[in-house]
C-alpha positions as CSV (number, residue, x, y, z in Angstrom):
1,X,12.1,3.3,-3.8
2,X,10.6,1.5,-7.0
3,X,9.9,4.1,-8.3
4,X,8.3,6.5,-5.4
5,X,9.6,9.3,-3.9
6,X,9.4,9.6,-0.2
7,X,9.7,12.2,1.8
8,X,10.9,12.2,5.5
9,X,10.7,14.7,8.8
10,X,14.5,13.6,9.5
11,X,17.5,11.9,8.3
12,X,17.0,9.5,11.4
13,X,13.6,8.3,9.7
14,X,15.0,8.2,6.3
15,X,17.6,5.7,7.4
16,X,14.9,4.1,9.8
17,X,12.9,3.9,6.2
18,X,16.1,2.6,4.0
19,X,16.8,0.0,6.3
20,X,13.6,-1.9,5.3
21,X,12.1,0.2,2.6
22,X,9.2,-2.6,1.6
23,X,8.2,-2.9,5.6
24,X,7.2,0.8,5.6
25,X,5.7,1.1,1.4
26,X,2.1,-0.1,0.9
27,X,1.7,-3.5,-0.5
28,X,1.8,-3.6,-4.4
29,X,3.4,-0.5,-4.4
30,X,-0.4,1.1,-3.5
31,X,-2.0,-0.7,-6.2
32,X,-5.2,-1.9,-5.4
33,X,-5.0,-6.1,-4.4
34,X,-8.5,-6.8,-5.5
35,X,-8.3,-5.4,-8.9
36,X,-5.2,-6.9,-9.3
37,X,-6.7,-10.6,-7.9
38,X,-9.9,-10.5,-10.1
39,X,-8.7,-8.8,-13.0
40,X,-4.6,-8.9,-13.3
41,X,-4.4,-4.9,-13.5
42,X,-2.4,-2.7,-11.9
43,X,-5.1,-0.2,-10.6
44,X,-3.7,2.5,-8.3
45,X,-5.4,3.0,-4.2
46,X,-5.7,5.8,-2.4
47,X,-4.6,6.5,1.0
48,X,-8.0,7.2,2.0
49,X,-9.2,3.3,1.0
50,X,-6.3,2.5,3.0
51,X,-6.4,-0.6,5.1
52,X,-3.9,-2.1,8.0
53,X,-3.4,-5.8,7.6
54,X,-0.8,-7.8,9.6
55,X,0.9,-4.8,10.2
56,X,0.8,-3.9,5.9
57,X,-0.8,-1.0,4.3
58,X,-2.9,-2.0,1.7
59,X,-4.6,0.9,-0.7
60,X,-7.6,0.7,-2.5
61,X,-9.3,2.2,-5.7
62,X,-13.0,1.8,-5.0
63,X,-14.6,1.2,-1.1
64,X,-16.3,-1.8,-2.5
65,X,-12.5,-3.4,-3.3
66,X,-11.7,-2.7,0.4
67,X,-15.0,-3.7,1.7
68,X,-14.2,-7.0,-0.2
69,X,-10.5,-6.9,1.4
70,X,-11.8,-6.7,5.0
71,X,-14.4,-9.6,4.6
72,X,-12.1,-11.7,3.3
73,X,-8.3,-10.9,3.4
C-alpha cells in the first residue's frame, strides 16, 4: 500500500486491512508530522516515537518532535 509492504497473521486481517488500508497505515505514511509542519521534509518515524491520536498512528524521528506533537496536536 503506497508503497509499503505489509505483512499479516491471516488472510481474514489482510482483507480486514484492504478494506480501509489508510485507517490501519500511520499518518504520512510514518513520516514524521512535525518535520514535515516546520520544515516541509519528509523525515521518516519510528514505531518506537509512535503516538495514538484520534484513533491515528503518528511516528516520529526525534522524542522532542513527539513531545511537541503531544503538547500540541
Amino acid at each position: 500500500h503506497r508503497g509499503r509492504t505489509y505483512l499479516f497473521a491471516s488472510a481474514a486481517e489482510q482483507q480486514k486491512f484492504l478494506a480501509a488500508p489508510d485507517k490501519y497505515c500511520p499518518v504520512l505514511g510514518g513520516n514524521d508530522p512535525v518535520v514535515m509542519f516546520h520544515e516541509g521534509r519528509y523525515i521518516a518515524g519510528t514505531p518506537a516515537l509512535g503516538a495514538m491520536y484520534k484513533k491515528r498512528m503518528y511516528l516520529f524521528s526525534t522524542p522532542a518532535a513527539k513531545t511537541e506533537f503531544e503538547t500540541n496536536p
